[in-house]
N, C-alpha and C positions, 0 to 999 in steps of 0.2 A: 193831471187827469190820468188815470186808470182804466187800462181795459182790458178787463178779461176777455182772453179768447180761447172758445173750448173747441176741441177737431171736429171735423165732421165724420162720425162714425160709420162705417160699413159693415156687414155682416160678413163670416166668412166660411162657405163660400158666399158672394154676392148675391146668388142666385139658381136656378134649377127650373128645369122640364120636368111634369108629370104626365103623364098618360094610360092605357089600361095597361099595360105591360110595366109602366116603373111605377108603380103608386104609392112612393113614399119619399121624400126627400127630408134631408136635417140641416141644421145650421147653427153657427152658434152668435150670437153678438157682445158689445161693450165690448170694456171694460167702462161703466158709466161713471162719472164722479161728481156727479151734479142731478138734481130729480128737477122735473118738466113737470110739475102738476096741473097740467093746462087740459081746457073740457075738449073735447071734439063733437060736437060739429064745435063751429069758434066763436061763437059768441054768447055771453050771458047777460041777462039786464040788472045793472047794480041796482037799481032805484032812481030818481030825481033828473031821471032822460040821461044816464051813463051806461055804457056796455061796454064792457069788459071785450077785447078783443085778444085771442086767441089763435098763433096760424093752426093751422087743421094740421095733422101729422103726418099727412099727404105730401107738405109742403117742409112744414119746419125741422131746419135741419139740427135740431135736437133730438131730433127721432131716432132710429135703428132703420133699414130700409130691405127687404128680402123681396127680388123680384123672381115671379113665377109662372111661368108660359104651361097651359095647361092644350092637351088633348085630348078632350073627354069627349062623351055625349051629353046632349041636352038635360039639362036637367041633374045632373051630376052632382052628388054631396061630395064636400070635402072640407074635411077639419083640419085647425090650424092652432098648433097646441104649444106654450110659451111656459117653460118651467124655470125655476130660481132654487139655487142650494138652499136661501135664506128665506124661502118666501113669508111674508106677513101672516104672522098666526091668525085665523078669523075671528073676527071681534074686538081687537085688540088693537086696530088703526089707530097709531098715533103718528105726530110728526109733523106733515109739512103744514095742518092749519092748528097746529096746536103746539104747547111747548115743550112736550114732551121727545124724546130723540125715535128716530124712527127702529123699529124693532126686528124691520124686517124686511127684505124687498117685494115692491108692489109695482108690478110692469103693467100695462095697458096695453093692449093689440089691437089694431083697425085693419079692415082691408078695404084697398078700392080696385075696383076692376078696371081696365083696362082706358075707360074715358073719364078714369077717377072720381068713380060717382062711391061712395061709402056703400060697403057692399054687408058689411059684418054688422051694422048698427052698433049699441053700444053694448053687445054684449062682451065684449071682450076689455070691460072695465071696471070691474069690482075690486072691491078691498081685497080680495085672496091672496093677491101676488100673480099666483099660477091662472093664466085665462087659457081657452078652451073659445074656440068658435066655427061654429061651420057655414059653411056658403054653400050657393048652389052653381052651379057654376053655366053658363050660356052656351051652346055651342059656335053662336055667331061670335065669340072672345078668342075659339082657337089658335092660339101661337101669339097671340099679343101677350104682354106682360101686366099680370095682375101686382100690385106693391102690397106687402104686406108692412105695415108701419108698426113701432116697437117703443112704445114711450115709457122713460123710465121714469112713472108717476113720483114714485118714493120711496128711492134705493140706496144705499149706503155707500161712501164713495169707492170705485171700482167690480162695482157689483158686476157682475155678468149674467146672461141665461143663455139656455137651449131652448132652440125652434124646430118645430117639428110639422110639415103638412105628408096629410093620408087622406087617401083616396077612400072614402066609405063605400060608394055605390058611381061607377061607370056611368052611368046616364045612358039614352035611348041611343 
């Protein structure tokens, strides 16, 4: 028997504080060598009473993981921006459900706030590679750690990226 076993990644730095005074922090993660093309939320229905189960990126430690303690005000945007040297050219998806080699790296970002409720939805999962997502931030969150989760849908082995969260608008 055989078993791979792959590390569990961190990002580095770990983690950061934003608030009106620092409102920008960076980071970077990988080096990935394996792609996770798993849906978030986790579950999908194959057909004939089967579902596909998927951990959430919250959880699965395949992910990338950036924790972020925010001091904002109510109601507070803030974007959460995940860039690739190689990102997947638009249109051009190929790879992990097809036979073709993958052409490009294609990350996935989720965020969950602080009681791990999915705060990003799914925008931060398209074919581009590069995702982009803004939340809004609670002020009843302040100083709890938001997880910013980092799936490497279908990336080339050792791929890496840069993470980036900004402070758009302060809140009340």
């Amino acid at each position: 028997m055989c078993v791979l076993v792959l590390p569990v990644r961190a990002s580095t730095p770990n983690g950061g504080t934003i608030s009106k005074a620092k409102r920008s922090l960076k980071w970077t993660g990988g080096p990935f060598y394996a792609s996770d093309p798993a849906p978030d939320p986790v579950s999908s229905f194959l057909g004939l009473g089967i579902y596909a189960y998927s951990p959430s990126c919250h959880t699965d430690n395949l992910c990338d993981h950036f924790s972020v303690r925010m001091s904002l005000g109510d109601n507070a945007k803030v974007q959460i921006k995940i860039t690739t040297a190689h990102p997947n050219p638009p249109g051009t998806f190929a790879g992990v459900d097809s036979l073709q080699p993958v052409t490009g790296d294609d990350y996935d970002v989720y965020v969950y706030d602080p009681n791990g409720t999915l705060v990003s939805g799914d925008h931060g999962a398209t074919e581009k590679g590069n995702e982009t997502v803004t939340i809004t931030h609670s002020k009843q969150f302040n100083g709890k750690p938001y997880d910013i989760a980092v799936r490497p849908w279908a990336v080339s082995p050792g791929s890496t990226y840069s993470g980036a969260v900004q402070v758009q608008s302060a809140g009340l």
